[in-house]
C-alpha positions as CSV (number, residue, x, y, z in Angstrom):
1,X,-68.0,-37.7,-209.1
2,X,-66.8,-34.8,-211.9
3,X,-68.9,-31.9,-212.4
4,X,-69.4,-33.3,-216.2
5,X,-71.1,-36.9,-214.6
6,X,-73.3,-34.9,-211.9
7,X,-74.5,-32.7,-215.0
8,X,-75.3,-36.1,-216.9
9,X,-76.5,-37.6,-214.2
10,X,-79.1,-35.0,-213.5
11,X,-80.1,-34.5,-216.9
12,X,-80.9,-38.0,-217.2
13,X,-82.9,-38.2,-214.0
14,X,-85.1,-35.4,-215.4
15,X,-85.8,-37.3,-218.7
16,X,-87.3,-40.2,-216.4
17,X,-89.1,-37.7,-214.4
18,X,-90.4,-35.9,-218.0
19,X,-91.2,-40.1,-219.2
20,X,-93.3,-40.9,-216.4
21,X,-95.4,-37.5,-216.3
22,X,-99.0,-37.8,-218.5
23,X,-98.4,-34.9,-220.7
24,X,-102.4,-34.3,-222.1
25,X,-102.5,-33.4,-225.8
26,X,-103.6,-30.1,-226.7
27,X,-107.4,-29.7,-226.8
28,X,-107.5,-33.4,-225.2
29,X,-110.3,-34.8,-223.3
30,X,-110.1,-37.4,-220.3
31,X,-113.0,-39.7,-219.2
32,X,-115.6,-38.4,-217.1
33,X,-117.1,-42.2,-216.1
34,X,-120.6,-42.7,-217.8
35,X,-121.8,-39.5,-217.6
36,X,-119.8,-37.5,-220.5
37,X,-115.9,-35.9,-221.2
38,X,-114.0,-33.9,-219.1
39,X,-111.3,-31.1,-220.4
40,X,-107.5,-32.3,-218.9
41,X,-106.1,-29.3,-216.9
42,X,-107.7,-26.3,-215.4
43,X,-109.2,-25.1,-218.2
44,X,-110.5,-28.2,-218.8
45,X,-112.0,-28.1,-215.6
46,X,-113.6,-24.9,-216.3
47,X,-114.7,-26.2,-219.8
48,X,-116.7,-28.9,-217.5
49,X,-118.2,-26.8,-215.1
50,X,-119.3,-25.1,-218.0
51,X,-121.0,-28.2,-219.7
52,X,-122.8,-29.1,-216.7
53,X,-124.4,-25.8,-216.2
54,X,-125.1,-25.4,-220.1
55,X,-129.1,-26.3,-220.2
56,X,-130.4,-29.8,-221.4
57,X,-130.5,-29.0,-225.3
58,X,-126.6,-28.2,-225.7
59,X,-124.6,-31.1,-225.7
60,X,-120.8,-31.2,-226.5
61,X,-119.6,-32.7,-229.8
62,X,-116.0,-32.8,-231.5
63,X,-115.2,-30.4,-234.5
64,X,-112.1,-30.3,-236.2
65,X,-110.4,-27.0,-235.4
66,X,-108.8,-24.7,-237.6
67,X,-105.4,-23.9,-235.9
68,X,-102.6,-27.3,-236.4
69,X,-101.4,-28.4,-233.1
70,X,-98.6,-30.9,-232.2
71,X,-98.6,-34.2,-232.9
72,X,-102.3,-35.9,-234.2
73,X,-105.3,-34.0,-235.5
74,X,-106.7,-32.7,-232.4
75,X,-110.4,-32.3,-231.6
76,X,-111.6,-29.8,-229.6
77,X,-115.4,-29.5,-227.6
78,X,-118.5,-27.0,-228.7
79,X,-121.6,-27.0,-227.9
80,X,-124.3,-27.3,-230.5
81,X,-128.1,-26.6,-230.0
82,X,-129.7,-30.0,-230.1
83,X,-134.1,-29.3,-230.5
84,X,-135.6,-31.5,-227.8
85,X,-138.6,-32.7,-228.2
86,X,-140.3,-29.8,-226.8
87,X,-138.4,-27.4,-229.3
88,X,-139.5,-29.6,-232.3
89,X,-143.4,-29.0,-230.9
90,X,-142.2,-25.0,-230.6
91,X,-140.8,-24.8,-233.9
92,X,-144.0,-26.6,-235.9
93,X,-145.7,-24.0,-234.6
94,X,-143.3,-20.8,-235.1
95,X,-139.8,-20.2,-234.0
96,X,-138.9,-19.5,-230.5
97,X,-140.9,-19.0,-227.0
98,X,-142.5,-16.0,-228.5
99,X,-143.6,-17.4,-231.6
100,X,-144.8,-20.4,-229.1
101,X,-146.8,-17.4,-227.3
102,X,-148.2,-16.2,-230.1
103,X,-149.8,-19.5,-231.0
104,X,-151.9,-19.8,-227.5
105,X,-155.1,-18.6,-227.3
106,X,-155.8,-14.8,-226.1
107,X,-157.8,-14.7,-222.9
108,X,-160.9,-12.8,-222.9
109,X,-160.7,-9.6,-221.4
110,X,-163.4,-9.4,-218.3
111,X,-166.5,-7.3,-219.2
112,X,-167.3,-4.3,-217.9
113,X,-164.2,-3.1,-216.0
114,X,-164.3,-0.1,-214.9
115,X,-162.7,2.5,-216.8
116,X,-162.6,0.1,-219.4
117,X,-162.9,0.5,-223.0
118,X,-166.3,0.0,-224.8
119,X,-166.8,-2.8,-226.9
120,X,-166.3,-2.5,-230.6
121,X,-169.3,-2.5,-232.3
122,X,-169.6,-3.9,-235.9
123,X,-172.5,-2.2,-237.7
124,X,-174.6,-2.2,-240.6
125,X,-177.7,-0.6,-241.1
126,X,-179.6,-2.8,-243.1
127,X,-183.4,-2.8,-242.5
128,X,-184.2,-6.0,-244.6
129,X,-182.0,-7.8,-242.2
130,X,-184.8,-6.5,-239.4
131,X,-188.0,-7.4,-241.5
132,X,-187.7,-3.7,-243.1
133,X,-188.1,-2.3,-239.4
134,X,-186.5,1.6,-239.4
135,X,-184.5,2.8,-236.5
136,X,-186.5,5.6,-234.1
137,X,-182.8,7.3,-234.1
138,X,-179.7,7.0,-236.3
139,X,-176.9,4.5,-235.0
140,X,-173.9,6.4,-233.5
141,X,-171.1,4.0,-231.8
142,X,-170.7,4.4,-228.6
143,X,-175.1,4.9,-228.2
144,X,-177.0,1.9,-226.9
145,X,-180.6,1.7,-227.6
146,X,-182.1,1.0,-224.3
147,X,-185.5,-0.1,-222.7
148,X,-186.7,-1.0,-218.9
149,X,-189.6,-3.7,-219.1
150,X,-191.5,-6.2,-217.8
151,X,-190.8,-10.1,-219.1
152,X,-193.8,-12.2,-219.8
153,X,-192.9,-16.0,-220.3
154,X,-196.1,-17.4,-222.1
155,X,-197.8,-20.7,-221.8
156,X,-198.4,-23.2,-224.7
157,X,-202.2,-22.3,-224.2
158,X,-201.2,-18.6,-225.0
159,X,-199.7,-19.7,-228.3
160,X,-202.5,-21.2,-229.0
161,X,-204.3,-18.3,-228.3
162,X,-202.3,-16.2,-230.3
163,X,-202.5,-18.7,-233.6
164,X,-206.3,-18.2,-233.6
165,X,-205.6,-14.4,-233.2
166,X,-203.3,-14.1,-236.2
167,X,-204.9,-16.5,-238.6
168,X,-208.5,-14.1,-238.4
169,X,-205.9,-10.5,-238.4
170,X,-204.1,-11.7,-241.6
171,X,-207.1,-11.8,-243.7
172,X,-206.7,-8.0,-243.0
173,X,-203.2,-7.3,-243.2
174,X,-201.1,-10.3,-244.7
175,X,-198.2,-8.9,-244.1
176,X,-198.7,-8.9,-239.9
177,X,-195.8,-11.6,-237.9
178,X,-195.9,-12.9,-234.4
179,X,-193.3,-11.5,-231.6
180,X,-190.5,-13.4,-231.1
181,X,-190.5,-12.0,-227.1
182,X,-193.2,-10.5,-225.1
183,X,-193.2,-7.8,-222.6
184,X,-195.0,-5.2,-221.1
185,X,-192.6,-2.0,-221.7
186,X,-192.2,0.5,-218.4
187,X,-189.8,3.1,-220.6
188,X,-189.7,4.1,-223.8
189,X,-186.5,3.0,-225.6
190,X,-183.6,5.9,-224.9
191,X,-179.9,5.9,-226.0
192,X,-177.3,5.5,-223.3
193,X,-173.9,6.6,-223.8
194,X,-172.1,3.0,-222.7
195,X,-170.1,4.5,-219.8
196,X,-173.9,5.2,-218.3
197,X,-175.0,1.3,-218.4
198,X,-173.3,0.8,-215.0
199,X,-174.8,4.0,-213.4
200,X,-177.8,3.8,-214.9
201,X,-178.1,-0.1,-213.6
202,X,-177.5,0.9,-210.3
203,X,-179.7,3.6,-210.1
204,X,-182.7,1.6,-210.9
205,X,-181.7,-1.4,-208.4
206,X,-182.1,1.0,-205.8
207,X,-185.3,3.3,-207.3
208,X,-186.5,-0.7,-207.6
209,X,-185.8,-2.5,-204.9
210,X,-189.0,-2.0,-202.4
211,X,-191.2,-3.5,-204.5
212,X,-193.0,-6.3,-204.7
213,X,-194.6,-9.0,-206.9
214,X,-198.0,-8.4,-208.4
215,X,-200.8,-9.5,-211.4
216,X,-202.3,-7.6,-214.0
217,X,-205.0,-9.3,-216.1
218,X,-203.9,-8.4,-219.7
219,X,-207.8,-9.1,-222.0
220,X,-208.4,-6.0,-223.7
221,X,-207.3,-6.0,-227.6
222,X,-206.2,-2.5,-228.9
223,X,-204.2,-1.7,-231.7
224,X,-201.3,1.0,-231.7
225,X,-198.4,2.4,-233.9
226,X,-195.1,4.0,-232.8
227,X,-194.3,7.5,-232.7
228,X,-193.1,7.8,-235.8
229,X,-195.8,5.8,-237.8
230,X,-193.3,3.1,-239.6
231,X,-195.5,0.0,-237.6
232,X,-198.5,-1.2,-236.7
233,X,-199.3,-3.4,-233.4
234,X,-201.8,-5.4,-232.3
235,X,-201.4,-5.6,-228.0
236,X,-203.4,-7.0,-225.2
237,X,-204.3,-3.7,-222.7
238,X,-204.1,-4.3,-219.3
239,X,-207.2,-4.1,-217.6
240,X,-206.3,-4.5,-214.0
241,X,-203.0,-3.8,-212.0
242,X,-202.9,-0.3,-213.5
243,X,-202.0,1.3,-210.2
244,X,-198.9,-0.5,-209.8
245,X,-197.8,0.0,-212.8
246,X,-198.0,3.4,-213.1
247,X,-195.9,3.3,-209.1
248,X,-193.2,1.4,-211.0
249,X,-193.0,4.1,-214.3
250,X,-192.9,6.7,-211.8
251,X,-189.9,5.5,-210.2
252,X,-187.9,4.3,-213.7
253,X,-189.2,8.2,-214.7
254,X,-186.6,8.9,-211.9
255,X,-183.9,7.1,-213.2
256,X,-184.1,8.6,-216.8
257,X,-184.3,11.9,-215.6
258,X,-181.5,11.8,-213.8
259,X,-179.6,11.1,-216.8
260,X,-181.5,13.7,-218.8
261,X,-183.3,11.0,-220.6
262,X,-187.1,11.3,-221.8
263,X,-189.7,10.1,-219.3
264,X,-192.8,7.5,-220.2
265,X,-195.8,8.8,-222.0
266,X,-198.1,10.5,-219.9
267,X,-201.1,8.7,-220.2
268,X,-199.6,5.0,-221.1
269,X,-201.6,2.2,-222.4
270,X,-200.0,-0.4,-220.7
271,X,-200.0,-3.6,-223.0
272,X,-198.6,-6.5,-224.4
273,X,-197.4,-6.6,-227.8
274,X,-198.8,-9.6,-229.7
275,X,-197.8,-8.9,-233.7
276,X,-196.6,-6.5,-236.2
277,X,-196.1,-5.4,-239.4
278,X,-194.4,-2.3,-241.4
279,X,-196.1,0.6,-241.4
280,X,-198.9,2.9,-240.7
281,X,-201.7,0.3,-241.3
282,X,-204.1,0.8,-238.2
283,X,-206.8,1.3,-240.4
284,X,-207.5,-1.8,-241.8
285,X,-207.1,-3.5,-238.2
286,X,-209.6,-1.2,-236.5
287,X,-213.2,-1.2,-236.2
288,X,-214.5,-5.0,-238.0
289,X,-210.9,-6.6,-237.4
290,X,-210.5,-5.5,-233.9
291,X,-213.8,-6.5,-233.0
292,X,-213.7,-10.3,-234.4
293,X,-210.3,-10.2,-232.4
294,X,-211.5,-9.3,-229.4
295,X,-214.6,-11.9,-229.8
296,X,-211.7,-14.8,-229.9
297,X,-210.4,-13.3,-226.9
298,X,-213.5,-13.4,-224.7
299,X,-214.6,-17.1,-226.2
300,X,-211.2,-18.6,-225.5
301,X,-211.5,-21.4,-222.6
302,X,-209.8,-20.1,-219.7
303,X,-209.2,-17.0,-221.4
304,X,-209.5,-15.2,-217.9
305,X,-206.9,-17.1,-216.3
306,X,-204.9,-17.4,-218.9
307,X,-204.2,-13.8,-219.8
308,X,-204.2,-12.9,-215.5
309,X,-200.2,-12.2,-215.5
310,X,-197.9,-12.4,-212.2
311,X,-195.1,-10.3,-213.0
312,X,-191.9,-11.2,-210.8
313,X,-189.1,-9.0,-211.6
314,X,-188.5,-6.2,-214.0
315,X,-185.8,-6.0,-216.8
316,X,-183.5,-3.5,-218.9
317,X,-182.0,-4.1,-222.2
318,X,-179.2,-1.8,-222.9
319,X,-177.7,-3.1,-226.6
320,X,-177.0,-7.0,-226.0
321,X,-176.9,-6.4,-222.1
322,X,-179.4,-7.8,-219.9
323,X,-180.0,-6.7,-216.7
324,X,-182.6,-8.3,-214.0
325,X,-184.5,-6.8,-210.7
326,X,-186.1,-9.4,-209.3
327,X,-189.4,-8.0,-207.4
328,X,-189.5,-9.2,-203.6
C-alpha cells in the first residue's frame, strides 16, 4: 500500500478513535446516582471532593457564566449559602453566631470570689423612703453598715402582747410604729470596708464557736434613744442571762478591735427593741406611759414564759449579707 493510502488510512482510523471517545462539554457535569452532580475530569473530581466537604447549608446550583464557550450555553457549579432552619432561628434573633450569643442570657457571676470586685451599689439617700429615719454616718460606696446580734423569732402570743403595748403608747406619741424584726443587738452598728466582710466573718466564727445555747428572760420595759437623739425606743430589758451576754460582747469586742472598729457600750442595757418613732421624744414615754406599759406587761397571761427567750445562734448583717453562728 502507497505512502498516500497508509496516510489516509490512518487519518481515518483516528477520526473513529476521536468518534467513539466521550468528549465532556466545558463546565459539564456527569451524574453522581441519587446523591447530587459530579464535575467530568480531574477537576471535576476536585470540584466534588470539594462539595462533599463544603458544610450542610452550601449546596451547588447552576449560574450562567460570563465567559462563551463552545458549542451550547454552558452552566457551571457554585455554591450558595442556603439558611437552614437553624440559621433562620439565628437570624430572627441577630445576624451570625455572635449575634446568637449575644441573645443568651449572661450567667451570674458567683458571689464573693476572692479578689473579686464589690458589688455595685445603687444609692439614694432619701429618708422618707425609711420612715424619715437619718443615717448615724454618711453613705460612701464601698462602706457597709454592719451589726452582730442576736435573732428573736416571736410567737403569735407576743404580737399580741405587743398590740396591747402600742395601742396604750400611742395615746402618747401617735407617731410610734411596730418593728418589722426583733433582736437583741451584741455590737453597735460599724462600717466595713467590703473587702473586710470575709475576714471579719471568719474572725467571729472562731471568737464564736465555744459557745453555747442559753435564755434570758426579757420583762423589764425601758425606753431609749440613739446616740445621736434622731429616735425614740421603747425595748424589753433583759432581766436575767446578763452574764452571758456580756461573755459573748466581750468576745465580738475582739473582733471589732482587730479591725480598729468601736467596741459595745460599756455599761449595755441589753434589750429588745419593740417600737419607734422620729426623734428625741423620750419625754412623753417616761414616767406615766412607761409605767401603764409595764403594768400590761406584768398582767399579761403567761407573760413570764412568754418573754423567757432561748437564744440559739447569733447573727451579723453586713449591708444585704447575712451571716449565721449557730450556738452549740
Amino acid at each position: 500500500m502507497g505512502s498516500k493510502e497508509r496516510s489516509k488510512e490512518g487519518k481515518k482510523g483516528e477520526m473513529e478513535r476521536r468518534k467513539g471517545a466521550p468528549v465532556p462539554e466545558a463546565g459539564g457535569l456527569q451524574p453522581r446516582g441519587a446523591g447530587g452532580l459530579e464535575r467530568a475530569g480531574p477537576a471535576g473530581a476536585e470540584a466534588g471532593r470539594a462539595a462533599e466537604a463544603a458544610p450542610c447549608w452550601a449546596a451547588p446550583t447552576t449560574a450562567t457564566t460570563g465567559m462563551a464557550a463552545r458549542g451550547p450555553a454552558a452552566t457551571r457549579p457554585t455554591l450558595v449559602g442556603y439558611s437552614s432552619s437553624e440559621d433562620e432561628e439565628e437570624e430572627e434573633g441577630g445576624r451570625g453566631a455572635g449575634a446568637q450569643s449575644a441573645c443568651r442570657p449572661r450567667l451570674p457571676v458567683p458571689a464573693d470570689l476572692p479578689g473579686g470586685p464589690e458589688p455595685e451599689e445603687t444609692f439614694r439617700d432619701d429618708s422618707s423612703r425609711h420612715g424619715g429615719r437619718v443615717r448615724g454616718f454618711p453613705h460612701e460606696r464601698g462602706n457597709w453598715a454592719t451589726l452582730v446580734y442576736l435573732p428573736f423569732t416571736v410567737q403569735e402570743e407576743f404580737l399580741e402582747l405587743l398590740e396591747l403595748l402600742l395601742s396604750r403608747a400611742r395615746t402618747y406619741v401617735s407617731s410610734l410604729a411596730a418593728m418589722e424584726e426583733f433582736h437583741l443587738s451584741l455590737s453597735q452598728c460599724v462600717v466595713l470596708r467590703y473587702h473586710w466582710i470575709q475576714p471579719f466573718v471568719r474572725s467571729l466564727r472562731e471568737h464564736l464557736a465555744s459557745f453555747h445555747r442559753f435564755f434570758s428572760v426579757a420583762d423589764q420595759v425601758k425606753v431609749y434613744t440613739n446616740q445621736n437623739k434622731t429616735r425614740t425606743f421603747i425595748g424589753l430589758e433583759v432581766s436575767t442571762g446578763h452574764f452571758q451576754l456580756l461573755e459573748l460582747v466581750s468576745e465580738v469586742d475582739r473582733v471589732l478591735e482587730e479591725f480598729d472598729l468601736p467596741t459595745f457600750y460599756k455599761d449595755p442595757s441589753f434589750h429588745i427593741s419593740l417600737a419607734w418613732c422620729i426623734g428625741d421624744l423620750s419625754g412623753r414615754l417616761e414616767g406615766q406611759c412607761l409605767q401603764e406599759l409595764q403594768d400590761i406587761v406584768d398582767r399579761f397571761e403567761d407573760s413570764a414564759h412568754l418573754l423567757r427567750v432561748h437564744w440559739e445562734q447569733i447573727r451579723c448583717k453586713s449591708g444585704n449579707k447575712y451571716f449565721s453562728f449557730p450556738l452549740r
